[in-house]
C-alpha positions in Angstrom: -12.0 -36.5 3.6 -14.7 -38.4 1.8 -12.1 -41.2 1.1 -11.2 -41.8 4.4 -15.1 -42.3 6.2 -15.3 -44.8 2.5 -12.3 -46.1 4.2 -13.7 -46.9 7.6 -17.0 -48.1 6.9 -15.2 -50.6 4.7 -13.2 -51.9 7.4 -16.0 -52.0 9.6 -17.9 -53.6 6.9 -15.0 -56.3 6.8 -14.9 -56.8 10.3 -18.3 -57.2 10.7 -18.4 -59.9 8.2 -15.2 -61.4 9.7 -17.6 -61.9 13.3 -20.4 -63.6 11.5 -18.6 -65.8 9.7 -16.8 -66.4 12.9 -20.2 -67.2 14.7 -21.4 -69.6 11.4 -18.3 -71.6 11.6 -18.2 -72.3 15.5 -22.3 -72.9 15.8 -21.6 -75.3 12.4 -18.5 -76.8 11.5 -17.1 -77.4 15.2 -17.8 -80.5 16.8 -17.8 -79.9 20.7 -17.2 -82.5 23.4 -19.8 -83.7 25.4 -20.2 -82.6 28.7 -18.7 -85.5 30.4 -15.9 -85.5 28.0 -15.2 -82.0 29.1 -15.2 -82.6 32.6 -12.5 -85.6 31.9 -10.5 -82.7 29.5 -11.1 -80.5 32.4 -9.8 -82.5 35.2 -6.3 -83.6 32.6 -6.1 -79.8 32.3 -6.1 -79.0 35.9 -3.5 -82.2 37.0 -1.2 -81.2 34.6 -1.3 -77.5 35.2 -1.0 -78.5 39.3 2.3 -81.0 38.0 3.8 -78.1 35.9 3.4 -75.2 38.5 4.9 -77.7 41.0 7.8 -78.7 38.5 8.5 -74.6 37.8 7.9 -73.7 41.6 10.7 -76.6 42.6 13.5 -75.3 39.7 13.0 -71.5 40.3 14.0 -72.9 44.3 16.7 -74.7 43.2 18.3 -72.1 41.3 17.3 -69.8 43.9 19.3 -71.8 46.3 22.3 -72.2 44.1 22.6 -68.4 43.5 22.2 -67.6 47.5 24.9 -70.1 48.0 27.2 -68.5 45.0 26.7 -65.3 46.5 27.3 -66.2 50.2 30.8 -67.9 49.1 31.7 -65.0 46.9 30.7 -62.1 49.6 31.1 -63.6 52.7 
C-alpha cells in the first residue's frame, strides 16, 4: 500500500516537473512572431483552409454524384 501512494506522488512529482519545464522552454527558448507577422500567418491559414474545404466539399459532390448515377442505372 505504501509502495503504491510512493508510486503516485512520484508521477505527480514527474509531471509536475514535466509542466515547468514546459513553461521555461516556451517563455525562453521560443522565438514568437510579431504581431503583424501573425496576422499575415493568420490570414495564409484562413485562405488555405477556405481553398481546401472548397476542394474536399467539390470531390465529396462529385463522387456523390457518380454513386447516385451508378445506383440509378443499376436500380432503375
Amino acid at each position: 500500500m505504501r509502495l503504491g501512494l510512493l508510486v503516485n506522488r512520484l508521477k505527480k512529482r514527474i509531471m509536475l516537473t514535466y509542466i515547468k519545464e514546459s513553461f521555461e522552454e516556451l517563455k525562453n527558448n521560443v522565438t514568437w512572431p510579431s504581431w503583424a507577422e501573425g496576422q499575415n500567418l493568420m490570414v495564409v491559414v484562413a485562405v488555405f483552409t477556405i481553398l481546401f474545404s472548397l476542394a474536399t466539399w467539390g470531390v465529396d459532390s462529385l463522387f456523390a454524384e457518380i454513386i447516385r448515377l451508378y445506383f440509378k442505372n443499376i436500380v432503375g
